[in-house]
C-alpha positions as CSV (number, residue, x, y, z in Angstrom):
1,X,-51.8,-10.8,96.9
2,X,-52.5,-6.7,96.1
3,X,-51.7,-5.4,93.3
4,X,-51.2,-1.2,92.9
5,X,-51.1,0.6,89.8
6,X,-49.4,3.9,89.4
7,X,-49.1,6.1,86.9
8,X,-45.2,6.3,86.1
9,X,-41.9,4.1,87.4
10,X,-41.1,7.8,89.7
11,X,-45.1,7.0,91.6
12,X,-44.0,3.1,91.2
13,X,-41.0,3.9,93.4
14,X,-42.6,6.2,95.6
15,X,-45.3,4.2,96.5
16,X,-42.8,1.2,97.1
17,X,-40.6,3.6,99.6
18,X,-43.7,4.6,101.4
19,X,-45.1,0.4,101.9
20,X,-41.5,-0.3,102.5
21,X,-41.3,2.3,105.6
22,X,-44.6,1.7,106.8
23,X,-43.8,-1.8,106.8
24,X,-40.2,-1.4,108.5
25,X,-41.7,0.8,111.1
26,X,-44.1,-2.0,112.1
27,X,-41.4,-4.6,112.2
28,X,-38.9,-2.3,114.3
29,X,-42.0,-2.0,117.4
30,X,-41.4,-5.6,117.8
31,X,-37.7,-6.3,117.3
32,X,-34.6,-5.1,117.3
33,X,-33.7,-5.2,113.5
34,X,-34.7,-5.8,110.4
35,X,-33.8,-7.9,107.9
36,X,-34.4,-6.7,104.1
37,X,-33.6,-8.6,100.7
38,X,-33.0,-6.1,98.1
39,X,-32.7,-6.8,94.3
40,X,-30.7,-5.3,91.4
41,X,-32.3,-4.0,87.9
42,X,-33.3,-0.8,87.1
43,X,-35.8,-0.4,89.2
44,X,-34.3,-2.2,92.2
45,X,-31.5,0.3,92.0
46,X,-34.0,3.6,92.2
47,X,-36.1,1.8,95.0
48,X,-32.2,1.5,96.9
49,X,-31.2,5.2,96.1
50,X,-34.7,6.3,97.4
51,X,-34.1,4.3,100.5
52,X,-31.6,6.9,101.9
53,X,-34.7,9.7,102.0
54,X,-36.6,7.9,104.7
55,X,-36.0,8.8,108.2
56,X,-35.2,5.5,109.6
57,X,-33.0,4.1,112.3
58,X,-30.6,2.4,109.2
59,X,-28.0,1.3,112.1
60,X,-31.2,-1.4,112.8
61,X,-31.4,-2.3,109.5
62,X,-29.3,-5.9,107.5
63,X,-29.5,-6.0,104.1
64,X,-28.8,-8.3,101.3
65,X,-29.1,-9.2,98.2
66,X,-31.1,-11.9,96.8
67,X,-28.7,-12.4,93.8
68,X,-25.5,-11.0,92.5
69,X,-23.4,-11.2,89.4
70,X,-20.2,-13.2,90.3
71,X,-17.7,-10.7,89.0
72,X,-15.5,-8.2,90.8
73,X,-16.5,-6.1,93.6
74,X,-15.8,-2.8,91.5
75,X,-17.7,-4.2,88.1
76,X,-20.4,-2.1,86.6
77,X,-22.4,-5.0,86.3
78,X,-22.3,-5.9,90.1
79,X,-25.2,-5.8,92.1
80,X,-23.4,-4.2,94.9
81,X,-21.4,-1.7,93.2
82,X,-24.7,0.0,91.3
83,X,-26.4,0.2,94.7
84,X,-23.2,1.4,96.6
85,X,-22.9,4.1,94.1
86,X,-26.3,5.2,94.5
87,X,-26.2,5.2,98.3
88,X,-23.0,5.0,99.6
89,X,-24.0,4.5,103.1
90,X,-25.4,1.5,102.5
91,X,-22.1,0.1,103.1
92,X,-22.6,-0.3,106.2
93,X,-25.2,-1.9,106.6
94,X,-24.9,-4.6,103.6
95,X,-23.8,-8.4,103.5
96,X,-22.1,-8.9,100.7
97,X,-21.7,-12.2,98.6
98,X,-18.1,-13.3,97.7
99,X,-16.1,-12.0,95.3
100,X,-14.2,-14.4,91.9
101,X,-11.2,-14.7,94.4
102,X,-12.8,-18.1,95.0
103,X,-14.5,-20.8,92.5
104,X,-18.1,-20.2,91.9
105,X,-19.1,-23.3,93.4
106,X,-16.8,-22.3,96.5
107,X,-18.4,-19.1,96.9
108,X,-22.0,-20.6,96.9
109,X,-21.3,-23.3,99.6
110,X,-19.4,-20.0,101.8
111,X,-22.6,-18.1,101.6
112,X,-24.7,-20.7,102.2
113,X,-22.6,-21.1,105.4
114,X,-22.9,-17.4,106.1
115,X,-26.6,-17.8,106.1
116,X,-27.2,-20.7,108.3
117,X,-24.9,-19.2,110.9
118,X,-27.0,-16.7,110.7
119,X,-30.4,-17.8,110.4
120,X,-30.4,-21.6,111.0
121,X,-31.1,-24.6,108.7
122,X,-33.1,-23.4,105.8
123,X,-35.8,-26.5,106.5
124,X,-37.0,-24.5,108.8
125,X,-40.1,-22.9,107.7
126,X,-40.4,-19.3,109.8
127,X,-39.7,-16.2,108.1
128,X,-36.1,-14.6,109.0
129,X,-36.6,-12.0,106.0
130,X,-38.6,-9.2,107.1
131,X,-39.1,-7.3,103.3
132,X,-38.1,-8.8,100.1
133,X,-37.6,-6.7,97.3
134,X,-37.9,-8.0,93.7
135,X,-37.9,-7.2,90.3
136,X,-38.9,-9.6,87.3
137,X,-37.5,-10.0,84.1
138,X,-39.7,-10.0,80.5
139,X,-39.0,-14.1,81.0
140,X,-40.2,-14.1,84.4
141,X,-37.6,-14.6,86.5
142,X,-36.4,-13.6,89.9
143,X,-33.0,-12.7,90.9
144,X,-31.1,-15.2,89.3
145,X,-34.0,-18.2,89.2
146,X,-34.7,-18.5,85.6
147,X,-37.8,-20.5,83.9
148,X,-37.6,-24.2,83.2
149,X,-34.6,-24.4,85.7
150,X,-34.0,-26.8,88.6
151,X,-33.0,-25.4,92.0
152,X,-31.2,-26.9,95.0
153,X,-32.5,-27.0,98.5
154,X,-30.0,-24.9,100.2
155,X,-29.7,-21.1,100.7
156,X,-27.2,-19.8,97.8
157,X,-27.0,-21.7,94.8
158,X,-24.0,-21.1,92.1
159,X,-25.4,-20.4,88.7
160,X,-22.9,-21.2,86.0
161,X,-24.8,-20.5,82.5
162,X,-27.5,-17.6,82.9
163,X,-28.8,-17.1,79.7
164,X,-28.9,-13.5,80.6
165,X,-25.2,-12.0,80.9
166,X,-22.9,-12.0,82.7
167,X,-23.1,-16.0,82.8
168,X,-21.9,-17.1,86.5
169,X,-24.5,-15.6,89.4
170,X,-25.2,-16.5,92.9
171,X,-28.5,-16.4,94.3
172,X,-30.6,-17.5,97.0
173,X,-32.9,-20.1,96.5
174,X,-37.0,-20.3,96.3
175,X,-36.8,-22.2,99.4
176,X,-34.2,-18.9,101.0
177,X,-36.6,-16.3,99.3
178,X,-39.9,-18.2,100.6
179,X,-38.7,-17.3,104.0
180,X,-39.8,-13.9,103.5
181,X,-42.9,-12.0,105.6
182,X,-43.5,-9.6,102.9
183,X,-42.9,-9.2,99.0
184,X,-42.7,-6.4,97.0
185,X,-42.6,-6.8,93.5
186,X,-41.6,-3.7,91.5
187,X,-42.5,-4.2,87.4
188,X,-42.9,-2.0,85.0
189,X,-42.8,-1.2,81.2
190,X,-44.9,-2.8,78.3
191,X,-42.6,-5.4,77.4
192,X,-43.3,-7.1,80.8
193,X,-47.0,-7.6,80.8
194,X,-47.0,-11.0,79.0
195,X,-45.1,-12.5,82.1
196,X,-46.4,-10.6,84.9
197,X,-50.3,-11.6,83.1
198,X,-49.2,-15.1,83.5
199,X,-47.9,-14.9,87.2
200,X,-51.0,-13.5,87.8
201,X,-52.7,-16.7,86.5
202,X,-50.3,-18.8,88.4
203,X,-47.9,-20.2,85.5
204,X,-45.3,-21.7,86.1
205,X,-42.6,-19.1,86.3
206,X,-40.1,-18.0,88.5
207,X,-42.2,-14.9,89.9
208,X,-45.2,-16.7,90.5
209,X,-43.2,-19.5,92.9
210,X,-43.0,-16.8,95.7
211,X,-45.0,-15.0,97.7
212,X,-44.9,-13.6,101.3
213,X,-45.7,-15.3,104.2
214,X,-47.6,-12.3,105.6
215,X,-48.0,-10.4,102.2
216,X,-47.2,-10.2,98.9
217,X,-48.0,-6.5,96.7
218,X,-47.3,-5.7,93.6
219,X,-46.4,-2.5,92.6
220,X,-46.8,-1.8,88.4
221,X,-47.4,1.0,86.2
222,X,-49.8,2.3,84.0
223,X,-48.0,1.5,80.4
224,X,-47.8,-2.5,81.5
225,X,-51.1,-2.9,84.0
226,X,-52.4,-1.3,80.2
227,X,-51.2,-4.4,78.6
228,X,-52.8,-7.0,81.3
């Protein structure tokens, strides 16, 4: 595990980009596409609209979310719809979880389905995510895994009572998320440092149950690495 300290949450993203392409770039010498997680918050939403700077071949690129909120496609408080509105071309490149047209439950076993079509039974151990992107909430939790909560062994699961609104989520599991070659962990702000100081010394929270198979880095700035 690396850790890198910048100065602001601008450097923090900037220095995510530039691992991110240099990292992509890599990946793309060896196969034909990549396969990227991405992840919501504040700072998972910069990271996404910075994305669409790089000079990369995004037509090679799949990306998906690790979680979403289980509310209409055009909700503020969707996933999706922030990152769509900060890069709009992402659209056609994203996989997008299911809309409330269908029960919660419903919509968890669909995308499960979705993902072993597409990647195979989730027992497997190899990697099938290439880049992971995650952010971490003050509690220490990871896209919509929360602390003292179990998790089924499959690749979405339906959350029904976040404690963190809105209440009903999908999200892939530590299991799905553990199939990742790299992590890159964006944190920042005071406020986090309790929890990211106890992921460091392997606690038991959500954030410190994942790492990359190849690599994990976290990227923090100066006002929380302050507080470490």
């Amino acid at each position: 595990m690396r850790t890198v300290v910048l100065d602001d949450t601008a450097e923090l993203i900037s220095a995510a980009l530039k691992e991110f392409e240099e990292l992509a770039i890599e990946r793309l010498k060896y196969q034909p596409t990549v396969n990227v997680l991405l992840t919501g918050g504040t700072l998972g939403i910069a990271f996404i609209a910075g994305l669409q700077s790089l000079a990369l071949p995004w037509e090679r690129f799949h990306f998906r979310f690790s979680d979403e909120r289980f509310v209409a496609l055009d909700d503020e408080d969707r996933n999706e719809h922030q990152a769509l509105s900060a890069w709009p071309a992402l659209a056609n490149h994203l996989w997008r979880f299911p809309s409330p047209d269908v029960a919660l439950d419903q919509a968890a076993t669909q995308s499960t389905r979705d993902f072993e079509e597409e990647f195979g039974e989730l027992a497997v151990p190899d990697a099938v995510f290439d880049i992971c992107i995650l952010g971490m909430g003050p509690d220490g939790h990871i896209a919509s895994l929360f602390p003292g909560r179990d998790c089924d062994e499959r690749w979405v699961i339906a959350v029904s009572d976040s404690p963190k609104p809105p209440s009903m989520r999908l999200s892939l599991s530590y299991s799905a998320i553990l199939k990742s070659r790299n992590v890159i962990f964006l944190a920042s702000g005071k406020a986090k440092a309790e929890a990211v100081g106890k992921v460091f010394e392997s606690a038991d929270l959500p954030a410190a149950k994942v790492t990359g198979q190849i690599d994990t880095v976290w990227f923090l700035d100066r006002e929380l690495s302050d507080e470490l």
